[in-house]
C-alpha positions, 0 to 999 in steps of 0.5 A: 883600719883608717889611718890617721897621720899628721903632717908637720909642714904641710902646707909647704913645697913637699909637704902639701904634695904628699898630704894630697898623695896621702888623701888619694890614699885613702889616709885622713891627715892633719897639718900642722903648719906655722904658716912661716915659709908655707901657705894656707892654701896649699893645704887641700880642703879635705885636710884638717889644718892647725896652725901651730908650731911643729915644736909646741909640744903640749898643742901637738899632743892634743891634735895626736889624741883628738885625732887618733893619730897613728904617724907623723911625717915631718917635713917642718924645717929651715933649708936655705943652706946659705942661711944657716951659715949666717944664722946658724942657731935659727937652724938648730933651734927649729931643725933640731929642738923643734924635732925633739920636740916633737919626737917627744911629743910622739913618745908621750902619745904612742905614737911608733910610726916617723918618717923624717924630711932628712937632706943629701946635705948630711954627707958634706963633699962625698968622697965617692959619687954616687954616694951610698948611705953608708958613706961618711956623713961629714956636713959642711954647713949648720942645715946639713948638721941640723938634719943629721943630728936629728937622724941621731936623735931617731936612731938613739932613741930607737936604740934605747928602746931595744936597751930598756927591753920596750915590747916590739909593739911599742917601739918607735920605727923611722925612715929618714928619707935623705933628699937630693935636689928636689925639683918640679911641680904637680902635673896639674899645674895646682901645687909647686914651690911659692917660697919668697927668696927662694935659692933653688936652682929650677926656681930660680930659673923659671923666674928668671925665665917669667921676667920674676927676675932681672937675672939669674947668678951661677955660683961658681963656674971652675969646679971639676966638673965637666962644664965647671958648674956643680952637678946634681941630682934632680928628683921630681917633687911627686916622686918623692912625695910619693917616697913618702906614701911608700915609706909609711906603708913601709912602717905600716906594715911592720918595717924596720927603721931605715935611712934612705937616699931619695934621687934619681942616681944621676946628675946634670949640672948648673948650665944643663939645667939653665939650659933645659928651662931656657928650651922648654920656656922657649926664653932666653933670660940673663945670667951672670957668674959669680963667685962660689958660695960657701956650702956647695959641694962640686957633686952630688948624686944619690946611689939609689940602690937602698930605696928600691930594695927596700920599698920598691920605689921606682920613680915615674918623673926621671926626665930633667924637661919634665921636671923643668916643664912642670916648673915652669907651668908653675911659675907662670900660674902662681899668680893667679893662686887665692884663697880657696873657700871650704877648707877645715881648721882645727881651732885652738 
Protein backbone atom coordinates (compact mmCIF):
# COMPACT_ATOMS: atom_id res chain seq x y z
CA UNK A 1 0.00 0.00 0.00
CA UNK A 2 1.09 3.48 -1.08
CA UNK A 3 0.95 5.90 1.68
CA UNK A 4 0.00 9.39 1.42
CA UNK A 5 0.87 11.94 3.91
CA UNK A 6 0.74 15.47 4.19
CA UNK A 7 3.28 17.68 5.51
CA UNK A 8 2.53 21.08 6.99
CA UNK A 9 5.34 23.46 6.85
CA UNK A 10 7.20 21.74 4.11
CA UNK A 11 8.41 24.13 2.25
CA UNK A 12 10.55 24.93 5.38
CA UNK A 13 14.17 24.25 6.87
CA UNK A 14 13.36 20.78 8.13
CA UNK A 15 10.33 20.20 6.50
CA UNK A 16 11.54 20.33 2.78
CA UNK A 17 14.42 17.98 4.12
CA UNK A 18 11.99 15.35 5.19
CA UNK A 19 9.51 15.48 2.22
CA UNK A 20 12.46 14.68 -0.13
CA UNK A 21 13.65 11.82 2.61
CA UNK A 22 9.93 10.69 2.31
CA UNK A 23 9.86 10.98 -1.61
CA UNK A 24 13.02 8.72 -1.73
CA UNK A 25 10.72 6.39 0.26
CA UNK A 26 8.74 5.59 -1.61
CA UNK A 27 5.89 7.86 0.26
CA UNK A 28 3.38 10.30 -2.12
CA UNK A 29 3.42 13.86 -0.15
CA UNK A 30 1.32 16.87 -0.08
CA UNK A 31 2.60 20.22 1.47
CA UNK A 32 0.78 22.30 3.09
CA UNK A 33 2.60 25.84 3.52
CA UNK A 34 1.64 29.27 4.05
CA UNK A 35 4.84 30.52 2.46
CA UNK A 36 5.31 32.68 5.93
CA UNK A 37 9.10 31.81 6.78
CA UNK A 38 9.13 29.02 3.95
CA UNK A 39 9.90 29.09 0.44
CA UNK A 40 8.35 27.87 -2.98
CA UNK A 41 11.14 26.29 -3.98
CA UNK A 42 12.17 24.26 -1.39
CA UNK A 43 9.46 22.32 -2.35
CA UNK A 44 10.70 19.32 -4.55
CA UNK A 45 8.84 19.01 -8.00
CA UNK A 46 7.23 15.82 -7.56
CA UNK A 47 5.57 17.08 -4.08
CA UNK A 48 1.89 18.57 -4.37
CA UNK A 49 2.21 21.61 -2.86
CA UNK A 50 -0.91 23.90 -1.55
CA UNK A 51 -0.41 27.06 -0.28
CA UNK A 52 -2.87 27.43 2.86
CA UNK A 53 -2.44 27.87 6.44
CA UNK A 54 -1.93 24.68 8.43
CA UNK A 55 -4.99 25.82 10.96
CA UNK A 56 -7.48 26.43 8.03
CA UNK A 57 -9.44 23.54 9.06
CA UNK A 58 -12.07 22.93 6.25
CA UNK A 59 -8.82 23.79 3.26
CA UNK A 60 -7.01 20.87 5.16
CA UNK A 61 -9.98 18.46 5.36
CA UNK A 62 -10.35 18.85 1.55
CA UNK A 63 -6.63 17.99 0.64
CA UNK A 64 -6.91 14.74 3.43
CA UNK A 65 -9.95 13.33 1.48
CA UNK A 66 -8.81 14.15 -2.25
CA UNK A 67 -5.55 12.90 -1.55
CA UNK A 68 -6.37 9.92 0.55
CA UNK A 69 -4.03 10.96 3.14
CA UNK A 70 -2.88 8.50 5.88
CA UNK A 71 -0.50 10.81 8.12
CA UNK A 72 0.23 14.25 8.89
CA UNK A 73 3.93 15.18 9.95
CA UNK A 74 3.60 18.79 11.39
CA UNK A 75 6.70 21.00 11.23
CA UNK A 76 4.33 24.48 10.86
CA UNK A 77 5.25 26.83 13.79
CA UNK A 78 6.67 30.03 14.89
CA UNK A 79 10.47 29.25 16.61
CA UNK A 80 12.25 32.57 17.43
CA UNK A 81 12.25 32.10 20.97
CA UNK A 82 13.40 35.85 21.63
CA UNK A 83 10.32 36.34 19.64
CA UNK A 84 7.86 34.83 21.63
CA UNK A 85 8.96 36.78 24.69
CA UNK A 86 7.88 40.06 22.83
CA UNK A 87 4.90 38.78 21.03
CA UNK A 88 3.65 36.15 22.70
CA UNK A 89 0.14 35.65 21.46
CA UNK A 90 1.61 35.36 17.87
CA UNK A 91 3.14 32.12 19.48
CA UNK A 92 0.07 30.50 20.98
CA UNK A 93 -2.10 31.63 18.07
CA UNK A 94 -0.10 29.75 15.49
CA UNK A 95 1.68 27.09 17.62
CA UNK A 96 -1.19 26.14 19.70
CA UNK A 97 -4.60 27.07 17.98
CA UNK A 98 -3.44 26.57 14.46
CA UNK A 99 -2.19 22.73 15.82
CA UNK A 100 -5.63 22.17 17.34
CA UNK A 101 -6.81 23.03 14.32
CA UNK A 102 -5.40 20.72 12.55
CA UNK A 103 -5.70 18.06 14.97
CA UNK A 104 -9.11 18.28 14.70
CA UNK A 105 -9.10 18.33 11.11
CA UNK A 106 -7.32 14.85 11.52
CA UNK A 107 -10.36 13.58 13.81
CA UNK A 108 -12.70 14.55 11.35
CA UNK A 109 -11.15 12.58 8.31
CA UNK A 110 -9.74 9.49 9.93
CA UNK A 111 -6.76 10.23 10.11
CA UNK A 112 -4.76 8.19 13.19
CA UNK A 113 -1.06 8.41 12.24
CA UNK A 114 0.76 12.33 13.91
CA UNK A 115 3.92 13.16 14.17
CA UNK A 116 4.61 16.65 15.77
CA UNK A 117 7.74 19.06 15.17
CA UNK A 118 8.14 19.49 19.23
CA UNK A 119 11.57 21.49 20.93
CA UNK A 120 13.97 20.89 23.69
CA UNK A 121 12.76 24.01 24.88
CA UNK A 122 9.57 22.30 26.65
CA UNK A 123 12.08 21.28 29.67
CA UNK A 124 13.12 25.23 30.42
CA UNK A 125 16.60 24.79 32.66
CA UNK A 126 17.14 21.00 33.21
CA UNK A 127 17.94 20.17 36.33
CA UNK A 128 20.08 17.12 35.17
CA UNK A 129 21.95 17.16 31.91
CA UNK A 130 21.47 14.98 29.65
CA UNK A 131 17.91 15.61 30.15
CA UNK A 132 15.83 12.52 29.58
CA UNK A 133 12.28 12.65 28.95
CA UNK A 134 10.97 12.10 31.88
CA UNK A 135 12.51 15.17 33.15
CA UNK A 136 10.19 18.18 34.40
CA UNK A 137 8.89 20.12 31.50
CA UNK A 138 9.19 23.48 33.11
CA UNK A 139 9.63 26.28 29.64
CA UNK A 140 10.92 29.52 30.42
CA UNK A 141 9.78 31.43 27.39
CA UNK A 142 6.08 31.39 25.32
CA UNK A 143 7.96 29.10 22.11
CA UNK A 144 9.02 26.68 24.78
CA UNK A 145 5.10 26.52 26.30
CA UNK A 146 3.45 26.64 22.72
CA UNK A 147 5.05 23.07 21.96
CA UNK A 148 4.21 21.56 24.93
CA UNK A 149 1.11 22.61 25.23
CA UNK A 150 0.23 21.08 22.06
CA UNK A 151 2.23 17.73 23.35
CA UNK A 152 -0.76 17.80 26.00
CA UNK A 153 -3.41 18.59 23.41
CA UNK A 154 -1.87 14.84 21.60
CA UNK A 155 -1.76 13.19 24.50
CA UNK A 156 -5.45 14.13 25.83
CA UNK A 157 -7.02 13.65 23.15
CA UNK A 158 -5.16 10.19 22.96
CA UNK A 159 -6.19 9.64 26.40
CA UNK A 160 -9.66 10.17 25.56
CA UNK A 161 -10.16 7.72 23.04
CA UNK A 162 -9.02 5.01 25.38
CA UNK A 163 -11.70 6.56 27.95
CA UNK A 164 -14.61 6.44 25.27
CA UNK A 165 -13.66 2.98 24.49
CA UNK A 166 -12.55 4.11 20.59
CA UNK A 167 -11.81 0.72 18.58
CA UNK A 168 -7.78 0.16 18.59
CA UNK A 169 -7.99 0.71 14.94
CA UNK A 170 -9.43 3.97 15.17
CA UNK A 171 -7.51 5.61 17.45
CA UNK A 172 -5.06 8.40 16.95
CA UNK A 173 -1.10 7.53 17.40
CA UNK A 174 1.88 10.40 17.94
CA UNK A 175 5.17 10.90 18.23
CA UNK A 176 6.28 14.12 19.64
CA UNK A 177 9.80 14.32 18.50
CA UNK A 178 11.57 17.18 21.06
CA UNK A 179 14.53 18.98 18.91
CA UNK A 180 17.97 20.19 20.34
CA UNK A 181 19.59 22.51 18.18
CA UNK A 182 19.14 21.67 14.66
CA UNK A 183 21.86 22.54 12.50
CA UNK A 184 23.55 21.91 8.75
CA UNK A 185 22.38 21.38 5.35
CA UNK A 186 21.84 18.76 2.47
CA UNK A 187 25.15 17.00 1.62
CA UNK A 188 24.43 18.17 -1.81
CA UNK A 189 24.40 21.66 -1.38
CA UNK A 190 20.38 21.83 -2.60
CA UNK A 191 18.38 22.28 0.75
CA UNK A 192 19.35 24.19 4.22
CA UNK A 193 18.06 27.01 6.18
CA UNK A 194 17.17 30.44 4.16
CA UNK A 195 15.18 32.08 6.79
CA UNK A 196 15.62 36.05 6.63
CA UNK A 197 16.66 37.33 10.31
CA UNK A 198 17.47 33.94 11.35
CA UNK A 199 18.79 33.71 15.44
CA UNK A 200 20.54 30.14 14.96
CA UNK A 201 23.82 30.04 15.95
CA UNK A 202 25.83 27.94 12.86
CA UNK A 203 23.55 30.26 10.61
CA UNK A 204 24.27 33.13 11.94
CA UNK A 205 28.01 32.23 11.89
CA UNK A 206 28.34 30.98 8.33
CA UNK A 207 26.83 34.53 7.40
CA UNK A 208 28.86 36.20 9.26
CA UNK A 209 31.78 34.22 7.96
CA UNK A 210 30.24 34.79 3.76
CA UNK A 211 30.66 38.70 4.97
CA UNK A 212 26.24 38.38 5.01
CA UNK A 213 26.94 39.92 8.33
CA UNK A 214 29.29 42.68 9.48
CA UNK A 215 29.57 40.72 12.74
CA UNK A 216 28.48 38.17 14.93
CA UNK A 217 27.23 38.68 19.17
CA UNK A 218 27.77 35.72 21.87
CA UNK A 219 24.97 36.14 24.15
CA UNK A 220 26.41 35.97 27.39
CA UNK A 221 30.10 34.75 28.11
CA UNK A 222 29.79 34.20 32.11
CA UNK A 223 27.49 30.97 32.41
CA UNK A 224 28.79 28.10 34.28
CA UNK A 225 29.99 26.49 31.50
CA UNK A 226 33.61 25.39 30.73
CA UNK A 227 34.60 28.73 28.49
CA UNK A 228 31.23 30.56 29.91
CA UNK A 229 29.18 30.64 26.70
CA UNK A 230 25.90 28.14 26.56
CA UNK A 231 26.44 24.73 25.46
CA UNK A 232 24.49 22.49 23.34
CA UNK A 233 23.55 19.82 21.33
CA UNK A 234 23.78 20.11 17.59
CA UNK A 235 21.72 17.49 15.36
CA UNK A 236 22.41 17.30 11.85
CA UNK A 237 19.46 18.51 9.84
CA UNK A 238 19.27 15.13 7.60
CA UNK A 239 19.46 13.06 10.78
CA UNK A 240 16.54 14.41 11.98
CA UNK A 241 14.88 14.37 9.02
CA UNK A 242 15.33 11.02 8.61
CA UNK A 243 13.98 10.72 12.83
CA UNK A 244 10.86 11.55 11.02
CA UNK A 245 10.71 8.76 8.20
CA UNK A 246 11.62 6.64 11.10
CA UNK A 247 8.98 7.54 13.40
CA UNK A 248 6.15 7.05 10.70
CA UNK A 249 6.91 3.84 9.87
CA UNK A 250 6.99 3.68 13.54
CA UNK A 251 3.32 4.49 13.71
CA UNK A 252 3.06 2.76 10.30
CA UNK A 253 3.56 -0.44 11.74
CA UNK A 254 1.48 -0.53 14.70
CA UNK A 255 3.59 1.63 17.20
CA UNK A 256 2.54 3.38 20.33
CA UNK A 257 2.39 7.24 20.85
CA UNK A 258 5.86 8.22 22.29
CA UNK A 259 7.78 11.45 23.02
CA UNK A 260 10.93 11.32 21.98
CA UNK A 261 14.52 13.64 22.31
CA UNK A 262 16.15 14.10 18.93
CA UNK A 263 20.15 14.77 19.61
CA UNK A 264 23.11 13.65 19.60
CA UNK A 265 23.81 13.30 23.76
CA UNK A 266 26.38 15.72 23.73
CA UNK A 267 27.24 19.51 23.56
CA UNK A 268 29.71 22.16 22.22
CA UNK A 269 29.54 25.52 23.28
CA UNK A 270 29.07 29.31 21.65
CA UNK A 271 32.74 29.46 20.89
CA UNK A 272 33.44 25.90 19.76
CA UNK A 273 30.93 26.19 17.37
CA UNK A 274 32.44 29.79 16.24
CA UNK A 275 35.48 28.39 16.27
CA UNK A 276 34.86 25.35 14.17
CA UNK A 277 32.95 27.72 11.18
CA UNK A 278 35.89 29.89 11.34
CA UNK A 279 38.11 26.54 10.41
CA UNK A 280 36.12 25.06 7.91
CA UNK A 281 35.44 28.48 6.40
CA UNK A 282 39.05 29.27 6.68
CA UNK A 283 37.69 32.91 7.65
CA UNK A 284 37.97 35.03 10.58
CA UNK A 285 34.67 37.30 11.04
CA UNK A 286 34.19 39.85 14.10
CA UNK A 287 32.49 39.17 17.12
CA UNK A 288 31.44 40.75 19.64
CA UNK A 289 29.59 40.10 23.33
CA UNK A 290 26.68 40.95 24.47
CA UNK A 291 24.58 40.80 27.42
CA UNK A 292 22.68 37.36 27.83
CA UNK A 293 19.27 37.01 26.52
CA UNK A 294 16.41 36.27 28.16
CA UNK A 295 15.37 32.46 27.32
CA UNK A 296 18.45 30.69 27.07
CA UNK A 297 19.16 27.91 29.25
CA UNK A 298 23.18 27.45 30.20
CA UNK A 299 22.97 23.57 29.04
CA UNK A 300 21.14 21.73 27.04
CA UNK A 301 21.93 18.25 25.79
CA UNK A 302 19.61 15.53 24.95
CA UNK A 303 19.65 11.72 26.82
CA UNK A 304 19.33 10.13 23.49
CA UNK A 305 18.69 6.61 25.06
CA UNK A 306 14.64 6.55 24.09
CA UNK A 307 15.05 7.02 20.41
CA UNK A 308 17.41 4.46 19.87
CA UNK A 309 15.35 1.77 21.81
CA UNK A 310 12.32 2.79 20.25
CA UNK A 311 13.08 3.42 16.70
CA UNK A 312 16.56 2.19 16.46
CA UNK A 313 17.58 5.83 15.02
CA UNK A 314 21.15 5.66 14.87
CA UNK A 315 22.49 9.16 13.40
CA UNK A 316 24.91 9.28 10.62
CA UNK A 317 26.17 13.07 10.89
CA UNK A 318 27.39 13.14 14.78
CA UNK A 319 30.63 15.43 13.39
CA UNK A 320 30.24 19.32 14.81
CA UNK A 321 32.80 20.14 11.18
CA UNK A 322 30.39 18.05 9.14
CA UNK A 323 27.68 19.82 10.48
CA UNK A 324 29.30 23.26 9.97
CA UNK A 325 30.70 22.32 6.62
CA UNK A 326 27.35 21.67 5.06
CA UNK A 327 26.32 25.15 6.59
CA UNK A 328 28.70 26.87 5.08
CA UNK A 329 28.51 25.28 1.55
CA UNK A 330 25.03 26.44 2.06
CA UNK A 331 25.34 29.80 2.71
CA UNK A 332 27.45 30.44 0.00
CA UNK A 333 25.26 28.99 -2.83
CA UNK A 334 22.04 30.40 -1.43
CA UNK A 335 22.07 33.12 -3.78
CA UNK A 336 22.15 31.49 -6.57
CA UNK A 337 18.61 29.52 -5.76
CA UNK A 338 15.45 30.63 -8.35
CA UNK A 339 12.57 29.18 -9.00
CA UNK A 340 12.70 25.89 -10.52
CA UNK A 341 10.11 25.10 -13.49
CA UNK A 342 7.76 21.57 -13.29
CA UNK A 343 6.50 21.74 -9.64
CA UNK A 344 2.80 20.58 -8.92
CA UNK A 345 0.22 22.88 -7.20
CA UNK A 346 -2.83 21.96 -5.72
CA UNK A 347 -5.34 24.61 -6.76
CA UNK A 348 -7.93 26.05 -4.51
Amino acid sequence: MQHHILVTGGAGYIGSHTTRQLLQAGYQVVVVDNLYSGNRWAVPENAIFAQHDAGETEAVCKLIKKHQITAVIHFAGHIVVPESLSDPAKYYGNNVVTSLELIKACRQTGVRYFIFSSSAAVYGIPEEVPVNEKALTAPINPYGFSKLITEWILRDIGNSDRINNIPPDQRISYVALRYFNVAGASLDGSLGQATPNATHLIKVACEAACAKRDHMAIFGTDYGTQDGTCVRDYIHVEDLARAHVTALRYLLSGGESQILNCGYGHGYSVREVIDMVQKVSRRQFNIVEAERRPGDPPVLVADKTRIHEVLGWIPKYDDLAMICETAYKWENTLKQLHRKPGMQTEAG
